[in-house]
N, C-alpha and C positions, 0 to 999 in steps of 0.2 A: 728251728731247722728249716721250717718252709720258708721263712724271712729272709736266711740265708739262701738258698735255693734261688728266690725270686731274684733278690739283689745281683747276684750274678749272672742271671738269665736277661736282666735288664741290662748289663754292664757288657756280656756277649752279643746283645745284640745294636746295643749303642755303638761298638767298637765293629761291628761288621756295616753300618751304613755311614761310619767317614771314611770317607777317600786318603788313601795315605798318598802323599805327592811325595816321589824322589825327583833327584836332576836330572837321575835317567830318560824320564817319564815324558822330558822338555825336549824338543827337538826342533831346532830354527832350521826353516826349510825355505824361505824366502823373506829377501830381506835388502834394502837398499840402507848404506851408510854409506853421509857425505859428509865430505870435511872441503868446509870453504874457505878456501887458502887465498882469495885477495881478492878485493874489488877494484878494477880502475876507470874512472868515470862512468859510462854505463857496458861497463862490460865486467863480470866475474869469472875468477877462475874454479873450478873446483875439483876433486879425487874423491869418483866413486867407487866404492866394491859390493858390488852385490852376486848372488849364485854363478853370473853369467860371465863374470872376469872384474877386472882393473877396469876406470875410462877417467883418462882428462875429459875432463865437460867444461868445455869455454862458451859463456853467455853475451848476447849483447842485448839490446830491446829487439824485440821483435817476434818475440815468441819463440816456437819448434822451429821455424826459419832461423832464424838467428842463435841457431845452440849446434856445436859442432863436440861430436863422442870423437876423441883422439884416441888411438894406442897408444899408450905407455913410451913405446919403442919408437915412434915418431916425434914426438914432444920435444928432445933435443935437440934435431936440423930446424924444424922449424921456428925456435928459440934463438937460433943462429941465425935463420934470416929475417927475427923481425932484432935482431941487435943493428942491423944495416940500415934502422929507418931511418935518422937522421940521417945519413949519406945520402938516399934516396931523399928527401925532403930537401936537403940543402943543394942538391943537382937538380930539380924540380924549378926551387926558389928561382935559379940561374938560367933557366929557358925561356928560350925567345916564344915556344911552341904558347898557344893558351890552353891547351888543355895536355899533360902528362901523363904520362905511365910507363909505370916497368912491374913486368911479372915477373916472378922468380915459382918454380916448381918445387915441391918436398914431397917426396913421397904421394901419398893421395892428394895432397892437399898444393894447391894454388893461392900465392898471396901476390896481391898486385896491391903496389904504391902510385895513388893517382892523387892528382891536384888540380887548380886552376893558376898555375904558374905560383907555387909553393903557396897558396892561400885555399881552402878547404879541402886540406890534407886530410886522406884516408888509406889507411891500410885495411885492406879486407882479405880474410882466411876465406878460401871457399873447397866445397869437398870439387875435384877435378872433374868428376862425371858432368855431364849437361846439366842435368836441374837436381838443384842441393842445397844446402842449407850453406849460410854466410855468416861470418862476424862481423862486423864492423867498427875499427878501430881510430882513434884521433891516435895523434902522433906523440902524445904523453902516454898513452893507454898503451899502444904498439909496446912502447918501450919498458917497460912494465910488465905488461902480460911474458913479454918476451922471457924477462930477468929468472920468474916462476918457472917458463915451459921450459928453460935448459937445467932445473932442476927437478923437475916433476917425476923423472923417472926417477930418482932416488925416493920421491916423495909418496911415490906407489909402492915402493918395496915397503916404506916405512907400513904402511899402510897395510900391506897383508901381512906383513909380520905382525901387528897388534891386532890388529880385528881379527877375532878367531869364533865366528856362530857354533 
């Protein structure tokens, strides 16, 4: 009887110092998921979601200078105006001027098509305020990043509809 006694007293108290873990117990409270949707030359594009919302994150070299958080909601004009590089590039080529440019405005964001008479072409995204961060894009890249950013916003929906913390 005492054996039995013990055995159980030893079996109640094993069973009161493990932790019983449910799912409930689990609670993600902070948390960054990226999904890297394209490289072109040195520049990436990517869809974050973390606590704080949705963000296209366009990279190019250069660090936190060189990384521009889009809204969701922007992503398509601006996709529209880098579908125009090559026009811009090919009216560049055709100037007498030596050095070129044309801005175009979207929403927060400013992208200007400069050259040295269509020869070290760049497209650069910049946030519109005075001092802010830039991309800097070759005119294969432009056109490319482009093709993603007028589909990005579907590609943010997709994106909180599967990621669920």
């Amino acid at each position: 009887m005492t054996k039995k006694v013990i055995m159980i007293a030893c079996m109640l108290c094993l069973g009161a110092f493990l932790p019983l873990a449910h799912a409930e117990d689990f609670v993600i409270k902070d948390y960054i998921f990226t999904w890297y949707v394209a490289d072109a030359g040195n520049a990436t594009i990517e869809i974050q979601k973390s606590p704080a919302g949705l963000a296209v994150i366009l990279k190019s070299i250069g660090g936190p200078l060189a990384t521009l958080s889009i809204p969701p909601s922007q992503t398509k004009a601006i996709g529209e105006a880098l579908k125009k590089t090559e026009d811009y590039y090919n009216e560049q080529k055709k100037s007498e001027d030596l050095t070129s440019s044309n801005t175009v405005t979207v929403g927060n964001y400013k992208i200007t098509f400069s050259s040295k008479q269509g020869s070290s072409f760049v497209a650069e995204i910049a946030e519109s305020k005075a001092l802010g961060a830039a991309v800097l894009l070759s005119k294969e890249a432009a056109l490319k990043i482009g093709r993603y950013l007028r589909k990005a916003e579907a590609m943010t929906e997709f994106t909180d509809k599967r990621i669920r913390p």
